[in-house]
Jmol script that loads the backbone (N, CA, C; Angstrom):
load data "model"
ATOM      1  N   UNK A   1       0.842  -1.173   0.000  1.00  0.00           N
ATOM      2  CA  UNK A   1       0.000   0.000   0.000  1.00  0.00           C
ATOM      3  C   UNK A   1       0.889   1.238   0.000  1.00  0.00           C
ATOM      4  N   UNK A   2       0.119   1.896  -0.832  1.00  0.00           N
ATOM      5  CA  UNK A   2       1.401   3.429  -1.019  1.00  0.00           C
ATOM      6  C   UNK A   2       1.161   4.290  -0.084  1.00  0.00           C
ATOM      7  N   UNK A   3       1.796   4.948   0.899  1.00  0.00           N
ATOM      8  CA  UNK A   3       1.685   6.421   1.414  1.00  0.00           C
ATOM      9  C   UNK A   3       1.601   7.199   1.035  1.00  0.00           C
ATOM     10  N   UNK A   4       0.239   7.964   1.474  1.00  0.00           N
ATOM     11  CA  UNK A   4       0.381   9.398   0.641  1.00  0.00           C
ATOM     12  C   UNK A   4       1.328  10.308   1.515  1.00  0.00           C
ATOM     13  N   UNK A   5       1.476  11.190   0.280  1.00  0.00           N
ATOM     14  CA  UNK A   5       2.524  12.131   0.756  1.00  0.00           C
ATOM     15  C   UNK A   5       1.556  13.191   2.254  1.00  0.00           C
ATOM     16  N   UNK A   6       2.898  13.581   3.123  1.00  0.00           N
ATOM     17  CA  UNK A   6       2.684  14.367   3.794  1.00  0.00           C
ATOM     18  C   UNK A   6       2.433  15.826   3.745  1.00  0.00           C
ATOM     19  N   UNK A   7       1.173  16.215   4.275  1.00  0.00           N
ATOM     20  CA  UNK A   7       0.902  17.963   3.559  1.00  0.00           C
ATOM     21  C   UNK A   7       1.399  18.462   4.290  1.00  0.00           C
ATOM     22  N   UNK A   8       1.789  20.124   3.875  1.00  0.00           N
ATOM     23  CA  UNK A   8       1.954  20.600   4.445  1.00  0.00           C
ATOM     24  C   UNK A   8       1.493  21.569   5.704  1.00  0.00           C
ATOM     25  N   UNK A   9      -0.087  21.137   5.624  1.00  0.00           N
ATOM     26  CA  UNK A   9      -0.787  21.369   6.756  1.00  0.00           C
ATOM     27  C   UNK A   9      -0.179  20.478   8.521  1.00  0.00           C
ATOM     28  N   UNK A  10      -0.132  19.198   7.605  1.00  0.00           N
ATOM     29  CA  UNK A  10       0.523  18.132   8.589  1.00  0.00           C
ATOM     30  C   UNK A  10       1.850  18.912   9.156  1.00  0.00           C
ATOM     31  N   UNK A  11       2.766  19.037   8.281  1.00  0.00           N
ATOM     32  CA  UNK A  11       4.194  19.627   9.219  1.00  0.00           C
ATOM     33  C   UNK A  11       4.315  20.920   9.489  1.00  0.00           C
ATOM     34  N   UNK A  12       3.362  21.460   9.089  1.00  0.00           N
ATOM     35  CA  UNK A  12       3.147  23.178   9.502  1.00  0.00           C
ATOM     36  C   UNK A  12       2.587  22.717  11.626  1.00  0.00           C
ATOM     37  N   UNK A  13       1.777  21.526  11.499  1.00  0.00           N
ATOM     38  CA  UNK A  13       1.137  21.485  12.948  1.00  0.00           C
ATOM     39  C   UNK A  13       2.292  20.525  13.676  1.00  0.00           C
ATOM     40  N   UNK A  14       2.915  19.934  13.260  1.00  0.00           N
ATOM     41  CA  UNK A  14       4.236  19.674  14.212  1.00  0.00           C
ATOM     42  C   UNK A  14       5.528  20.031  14.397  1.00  0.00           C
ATOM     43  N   UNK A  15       5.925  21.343  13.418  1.00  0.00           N
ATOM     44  CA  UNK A  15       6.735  21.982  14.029  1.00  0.00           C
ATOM     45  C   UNK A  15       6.835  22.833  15.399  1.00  0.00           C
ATOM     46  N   UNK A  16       5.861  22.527  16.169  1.00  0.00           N
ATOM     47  CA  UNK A  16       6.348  23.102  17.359  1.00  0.00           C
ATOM     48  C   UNK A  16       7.330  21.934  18.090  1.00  0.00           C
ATOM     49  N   UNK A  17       7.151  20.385  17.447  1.00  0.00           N
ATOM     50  CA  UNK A  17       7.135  19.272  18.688  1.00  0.00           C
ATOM     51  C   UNK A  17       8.738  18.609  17.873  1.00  0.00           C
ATOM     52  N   UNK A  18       8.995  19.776  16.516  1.00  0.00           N
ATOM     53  CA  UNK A  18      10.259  19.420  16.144  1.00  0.00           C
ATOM     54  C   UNK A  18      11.702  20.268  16.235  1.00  0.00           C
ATOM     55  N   UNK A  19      12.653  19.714  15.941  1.00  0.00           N
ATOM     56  CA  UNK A  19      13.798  20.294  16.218  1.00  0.00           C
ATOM     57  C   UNK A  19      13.971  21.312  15.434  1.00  0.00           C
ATOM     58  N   UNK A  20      13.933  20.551  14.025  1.00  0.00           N
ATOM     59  CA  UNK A  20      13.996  21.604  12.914  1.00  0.00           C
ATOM     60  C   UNK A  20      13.241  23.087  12.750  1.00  0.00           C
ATOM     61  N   UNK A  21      13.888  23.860  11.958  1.00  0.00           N
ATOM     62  CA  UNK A  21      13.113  25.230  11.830  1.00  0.00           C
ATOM     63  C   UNK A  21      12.715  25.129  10.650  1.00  0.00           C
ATOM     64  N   UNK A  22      11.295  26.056  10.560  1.00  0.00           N
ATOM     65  CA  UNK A  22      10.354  25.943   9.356  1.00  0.00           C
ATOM     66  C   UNK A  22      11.522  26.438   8.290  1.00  0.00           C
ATOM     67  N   UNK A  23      12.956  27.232   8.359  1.00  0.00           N
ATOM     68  CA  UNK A  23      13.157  27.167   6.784  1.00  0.00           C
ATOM     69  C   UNK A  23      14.093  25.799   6.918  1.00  0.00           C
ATOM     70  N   UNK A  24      14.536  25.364   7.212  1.00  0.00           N
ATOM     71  CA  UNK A  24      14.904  24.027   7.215  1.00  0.00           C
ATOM     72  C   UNK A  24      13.970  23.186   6.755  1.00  0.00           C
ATOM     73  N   UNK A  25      12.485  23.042   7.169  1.00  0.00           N
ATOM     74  CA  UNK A  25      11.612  22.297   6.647  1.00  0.00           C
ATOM     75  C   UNK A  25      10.756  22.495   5.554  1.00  0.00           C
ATOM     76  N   UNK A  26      11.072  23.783   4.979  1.00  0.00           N
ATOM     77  CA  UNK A  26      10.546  24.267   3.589  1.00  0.00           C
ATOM     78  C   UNK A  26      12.075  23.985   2.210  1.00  0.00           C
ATOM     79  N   UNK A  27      13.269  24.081   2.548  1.00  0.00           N
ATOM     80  CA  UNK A  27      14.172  23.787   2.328  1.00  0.00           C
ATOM     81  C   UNK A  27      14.070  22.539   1.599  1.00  0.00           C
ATOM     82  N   UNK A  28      13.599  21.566   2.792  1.00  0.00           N
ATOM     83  CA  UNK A  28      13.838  19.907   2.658  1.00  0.00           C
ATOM     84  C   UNK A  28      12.635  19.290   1.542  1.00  0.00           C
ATOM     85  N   UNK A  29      11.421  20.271   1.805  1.00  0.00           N
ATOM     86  CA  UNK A  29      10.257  20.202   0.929  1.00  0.00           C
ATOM     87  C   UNK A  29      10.645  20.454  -0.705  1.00  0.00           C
ATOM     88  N   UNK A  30      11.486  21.477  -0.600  1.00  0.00           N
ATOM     89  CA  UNK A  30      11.431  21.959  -2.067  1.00  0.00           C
ATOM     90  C   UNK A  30      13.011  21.177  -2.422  1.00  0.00           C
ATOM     91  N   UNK A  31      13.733  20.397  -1.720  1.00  0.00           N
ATOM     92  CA  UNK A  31      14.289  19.256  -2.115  1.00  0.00           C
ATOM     93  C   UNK A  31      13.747  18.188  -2.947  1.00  0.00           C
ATOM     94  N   UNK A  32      13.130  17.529  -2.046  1.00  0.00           N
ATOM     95  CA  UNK A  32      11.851  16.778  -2.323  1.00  0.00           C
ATOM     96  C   UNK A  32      11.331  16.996  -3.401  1.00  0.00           C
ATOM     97  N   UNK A  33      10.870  18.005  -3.727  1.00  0.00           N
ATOM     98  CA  UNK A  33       9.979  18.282  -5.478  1.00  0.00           C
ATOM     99  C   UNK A  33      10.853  18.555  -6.364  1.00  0.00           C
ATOM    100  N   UNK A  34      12.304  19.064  -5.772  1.00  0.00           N
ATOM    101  CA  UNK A  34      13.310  18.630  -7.357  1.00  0.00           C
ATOM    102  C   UNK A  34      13.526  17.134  -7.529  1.00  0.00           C
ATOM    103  N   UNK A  35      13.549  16.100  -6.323  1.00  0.00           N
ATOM    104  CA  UNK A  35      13.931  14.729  -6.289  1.00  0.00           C
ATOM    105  C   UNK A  35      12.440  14.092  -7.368  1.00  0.00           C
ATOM    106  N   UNK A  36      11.770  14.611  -7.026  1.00  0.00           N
ATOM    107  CA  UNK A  36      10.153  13.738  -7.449  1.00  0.00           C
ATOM    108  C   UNK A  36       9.842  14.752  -8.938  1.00  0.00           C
ATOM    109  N   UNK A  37      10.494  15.415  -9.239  1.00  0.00           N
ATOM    110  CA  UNK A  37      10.786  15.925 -10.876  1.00  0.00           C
ATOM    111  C   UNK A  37      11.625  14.993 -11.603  1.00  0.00           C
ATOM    112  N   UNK A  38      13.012  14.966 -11.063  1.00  0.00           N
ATOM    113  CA  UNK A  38      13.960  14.200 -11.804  1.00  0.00           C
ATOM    114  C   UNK A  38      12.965  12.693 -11.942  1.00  0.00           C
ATOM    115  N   UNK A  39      12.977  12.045 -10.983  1.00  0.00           N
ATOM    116  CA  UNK A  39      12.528  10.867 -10.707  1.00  0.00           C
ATOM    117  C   UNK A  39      11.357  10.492 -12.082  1.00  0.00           C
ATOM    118  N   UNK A  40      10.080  11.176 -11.963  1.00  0.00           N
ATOM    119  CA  UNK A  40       9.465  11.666 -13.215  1.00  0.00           C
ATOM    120  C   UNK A  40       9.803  11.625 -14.361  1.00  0.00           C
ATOM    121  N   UNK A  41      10.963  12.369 -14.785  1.00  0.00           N
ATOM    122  CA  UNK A  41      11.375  12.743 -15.557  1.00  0.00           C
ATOM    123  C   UNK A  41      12.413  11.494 -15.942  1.00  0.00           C
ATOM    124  N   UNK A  42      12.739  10.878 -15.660  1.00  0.00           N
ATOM    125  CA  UNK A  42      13.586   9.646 -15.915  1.00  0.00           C
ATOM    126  C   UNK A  42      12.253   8.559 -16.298  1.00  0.00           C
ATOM    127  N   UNK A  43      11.738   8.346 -15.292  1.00  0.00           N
ATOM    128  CA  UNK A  43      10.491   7.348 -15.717  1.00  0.00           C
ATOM    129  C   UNK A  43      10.325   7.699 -17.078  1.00  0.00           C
ATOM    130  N   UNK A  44       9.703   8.966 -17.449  1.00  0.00           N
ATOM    131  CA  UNK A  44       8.806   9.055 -18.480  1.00  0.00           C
ATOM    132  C   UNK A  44       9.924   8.819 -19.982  1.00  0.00           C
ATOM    133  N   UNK A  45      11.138   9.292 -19.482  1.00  0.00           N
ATOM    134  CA  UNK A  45      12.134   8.997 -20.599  1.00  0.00           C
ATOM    135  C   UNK A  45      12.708   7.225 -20.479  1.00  0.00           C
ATOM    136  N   UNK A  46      11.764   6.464 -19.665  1.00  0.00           N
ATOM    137  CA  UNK A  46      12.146   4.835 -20.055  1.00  0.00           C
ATOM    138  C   UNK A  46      12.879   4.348 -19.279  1.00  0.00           C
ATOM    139  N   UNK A  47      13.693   5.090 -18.602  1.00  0.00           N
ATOM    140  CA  UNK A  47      14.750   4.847 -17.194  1.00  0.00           C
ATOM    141  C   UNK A  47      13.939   3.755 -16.297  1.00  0.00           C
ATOM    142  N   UNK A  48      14.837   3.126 -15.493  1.00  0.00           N
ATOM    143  CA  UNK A  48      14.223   2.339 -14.045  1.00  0.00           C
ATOM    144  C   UNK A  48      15.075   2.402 -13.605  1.00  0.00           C
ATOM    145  N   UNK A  49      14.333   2.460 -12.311  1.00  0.00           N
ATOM    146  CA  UNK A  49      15.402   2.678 -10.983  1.00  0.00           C
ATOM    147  C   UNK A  49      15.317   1.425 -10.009  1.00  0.00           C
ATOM    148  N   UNK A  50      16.175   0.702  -9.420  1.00  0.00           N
ATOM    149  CA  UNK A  50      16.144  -0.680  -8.922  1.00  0.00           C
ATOM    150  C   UNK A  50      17.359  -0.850  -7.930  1.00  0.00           C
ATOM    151  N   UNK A  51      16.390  -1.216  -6.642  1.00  0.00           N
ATOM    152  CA  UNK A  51      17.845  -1.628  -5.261  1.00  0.00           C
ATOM    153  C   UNK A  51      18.770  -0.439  -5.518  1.00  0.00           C
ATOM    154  N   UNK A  52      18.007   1.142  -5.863  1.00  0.00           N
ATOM    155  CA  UNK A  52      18.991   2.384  -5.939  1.00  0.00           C
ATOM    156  C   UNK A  52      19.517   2.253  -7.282  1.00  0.00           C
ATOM    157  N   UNK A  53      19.707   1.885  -8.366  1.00  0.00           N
ATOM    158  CA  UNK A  53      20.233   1.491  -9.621  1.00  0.00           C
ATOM    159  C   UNK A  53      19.958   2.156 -10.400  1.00  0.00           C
ATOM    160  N   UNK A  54      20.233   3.266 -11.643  1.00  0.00           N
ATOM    161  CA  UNK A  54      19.685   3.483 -12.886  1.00  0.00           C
ATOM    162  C   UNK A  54      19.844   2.963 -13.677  1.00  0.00           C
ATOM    163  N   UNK A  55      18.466   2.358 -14.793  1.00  0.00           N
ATOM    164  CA  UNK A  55      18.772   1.528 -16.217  1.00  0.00           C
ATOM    165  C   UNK A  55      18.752   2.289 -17.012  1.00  0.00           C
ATOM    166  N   UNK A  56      19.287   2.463 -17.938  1.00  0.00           N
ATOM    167  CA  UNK A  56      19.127   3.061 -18.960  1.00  0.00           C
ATOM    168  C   UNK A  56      17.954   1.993 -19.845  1.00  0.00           C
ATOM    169  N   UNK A  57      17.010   3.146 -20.446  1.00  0.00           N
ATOM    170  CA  UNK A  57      16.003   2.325 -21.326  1.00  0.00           C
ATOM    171  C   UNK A  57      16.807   1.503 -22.567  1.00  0.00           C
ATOM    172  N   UNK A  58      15.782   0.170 -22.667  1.00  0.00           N
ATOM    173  CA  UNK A  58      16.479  -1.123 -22.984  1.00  0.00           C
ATOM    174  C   UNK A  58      17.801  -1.670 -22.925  1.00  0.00           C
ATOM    175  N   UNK A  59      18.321  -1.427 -22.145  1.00  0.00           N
ATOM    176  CA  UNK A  59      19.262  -2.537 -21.372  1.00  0.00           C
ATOM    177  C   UNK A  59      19.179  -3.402 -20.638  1.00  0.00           C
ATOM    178  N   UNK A  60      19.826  -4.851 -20.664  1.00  0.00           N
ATOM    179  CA  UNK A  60      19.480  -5.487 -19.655  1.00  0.00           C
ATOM    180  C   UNK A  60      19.758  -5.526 -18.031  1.00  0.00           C
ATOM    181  N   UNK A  61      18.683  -5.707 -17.069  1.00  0.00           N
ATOM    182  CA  UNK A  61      19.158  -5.724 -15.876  1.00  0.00           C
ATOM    183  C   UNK A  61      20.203  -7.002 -15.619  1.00  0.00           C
ATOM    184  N   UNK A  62      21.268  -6.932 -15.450  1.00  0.00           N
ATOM    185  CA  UNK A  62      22.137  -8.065 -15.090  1.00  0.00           C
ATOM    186  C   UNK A  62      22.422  -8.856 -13.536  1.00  0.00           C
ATOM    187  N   UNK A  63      22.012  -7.441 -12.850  1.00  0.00           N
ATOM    188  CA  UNK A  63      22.560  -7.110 -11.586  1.00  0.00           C
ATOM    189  C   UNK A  63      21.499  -7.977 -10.896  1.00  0.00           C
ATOM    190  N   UNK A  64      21.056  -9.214 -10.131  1.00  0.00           N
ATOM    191  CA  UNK A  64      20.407  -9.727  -9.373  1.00  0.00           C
ATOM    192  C   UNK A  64      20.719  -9.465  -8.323  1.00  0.00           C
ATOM    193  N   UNK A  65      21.266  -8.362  -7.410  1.00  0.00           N
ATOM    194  CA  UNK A  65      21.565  -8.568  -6.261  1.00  0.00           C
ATOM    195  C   UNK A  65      23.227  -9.231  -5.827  1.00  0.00           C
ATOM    196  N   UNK A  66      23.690  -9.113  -6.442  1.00  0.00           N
ATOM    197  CA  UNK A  66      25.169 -10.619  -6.250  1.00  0.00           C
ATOM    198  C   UNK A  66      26.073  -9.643  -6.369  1.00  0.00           C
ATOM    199  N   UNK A  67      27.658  -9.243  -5.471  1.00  0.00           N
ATOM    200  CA  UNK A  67      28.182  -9.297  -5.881  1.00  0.00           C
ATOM    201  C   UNK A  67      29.562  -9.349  -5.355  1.00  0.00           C
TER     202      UNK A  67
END
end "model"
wireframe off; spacefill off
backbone 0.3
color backbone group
């Protein structure tokens, strides 16, 4: 089952009970949406990503885990 993402209503109401400071946690957010662009953006160009791995579209995966 997938998690939905966390709003920012959600961490706007527990930054009092966190360490971090809201630009630290707007920072880490707009990390996050360059990570989930690229990510996107590889998918849609045929890429897979595997155990951390990039494929390049049609190549074979070789890598089972072994090494």
């Amino acid at each position: 089952m997938k998690k939905s993402p966390i709003t920012n209503r959600e961490i706007a109401s527990e930054l009092n009970n966190q360490p971090l400071s809201q630009e630290t946690v707007q920072s880490l957010q707009e990390l996050g949406d360059v990570f989930r662009q690229i990510h996107r953006r590889l998918v849609s160009e045929g890429y897979t990503i595997r155990n951390g791995k990039i494929t390049k579209p049609g190549s074979r995966d070789t890598d089972n885990g072994t090494k």
